[in-house]
N, C-alpha and C positions, 0 to 999 in steps of 0.2 A: 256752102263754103262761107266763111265767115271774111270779107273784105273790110277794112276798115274805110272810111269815108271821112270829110272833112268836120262833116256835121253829125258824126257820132260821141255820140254823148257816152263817155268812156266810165262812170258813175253805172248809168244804168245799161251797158253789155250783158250777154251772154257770158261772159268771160270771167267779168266783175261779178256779177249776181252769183253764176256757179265756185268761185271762192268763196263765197259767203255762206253759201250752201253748204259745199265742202268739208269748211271749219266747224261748222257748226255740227255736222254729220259724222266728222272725226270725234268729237266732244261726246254725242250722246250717241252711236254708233245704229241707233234705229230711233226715226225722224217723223210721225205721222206728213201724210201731206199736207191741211190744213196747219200745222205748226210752220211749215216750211211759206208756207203762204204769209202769215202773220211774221215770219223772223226778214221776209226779203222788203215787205212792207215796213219793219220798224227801220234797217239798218240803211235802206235805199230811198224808202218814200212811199206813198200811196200809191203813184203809178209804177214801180217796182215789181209788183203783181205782175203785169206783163211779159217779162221776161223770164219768168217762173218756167215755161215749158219749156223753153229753148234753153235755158241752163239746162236742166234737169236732164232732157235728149242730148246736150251734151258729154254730163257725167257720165250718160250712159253706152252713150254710145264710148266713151273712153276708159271704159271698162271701172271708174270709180265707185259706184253706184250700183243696187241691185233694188230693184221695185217687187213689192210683192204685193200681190192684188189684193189677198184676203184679205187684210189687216189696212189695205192703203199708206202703207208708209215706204219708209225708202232704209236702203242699210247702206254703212260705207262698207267697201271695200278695199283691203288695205295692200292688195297684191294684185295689179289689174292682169289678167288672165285670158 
């Protein structure tokens, strides 16, 4: 469950980082993972990287997103389903 707190840092969220994701996902519609690593690090910060999986289990779990192992990258979805 995603609760907000007084001492969260709303820059670096779940929430935040997975827009950024997102945008980015919508632009080039299949995203290697390490790109996604490098894109949340420029737009966020070094420690940005962190919140890399829990966006991403986000997206997914919200139907946005589709990971595909071969390849490691990630694809947007533009109909969550």
């Amino acid at each position: 469950m995603l609760i907000p707190s007084k001492h969260l840092d709303l820059d670096r969220s779940a929430i935040r980082v997975g827009a950024v994701i997102l945008a980015e996902l919508k632009r080039r519609r299949v995203v290697p993972y390490g790109d996604v690593v490098r894109l949340v690090k420029r737009r966020i910060g070094d420690d940005g990287d962190v919140v890399v999986a829990p966006a991403l289990s986000l997206l997914f779990v919200l139907g946005r997103i589709e990971y595909h192992a071969k390849n490691d990258t990630f694809e947007y979805r533009s109909t969550a389903s």
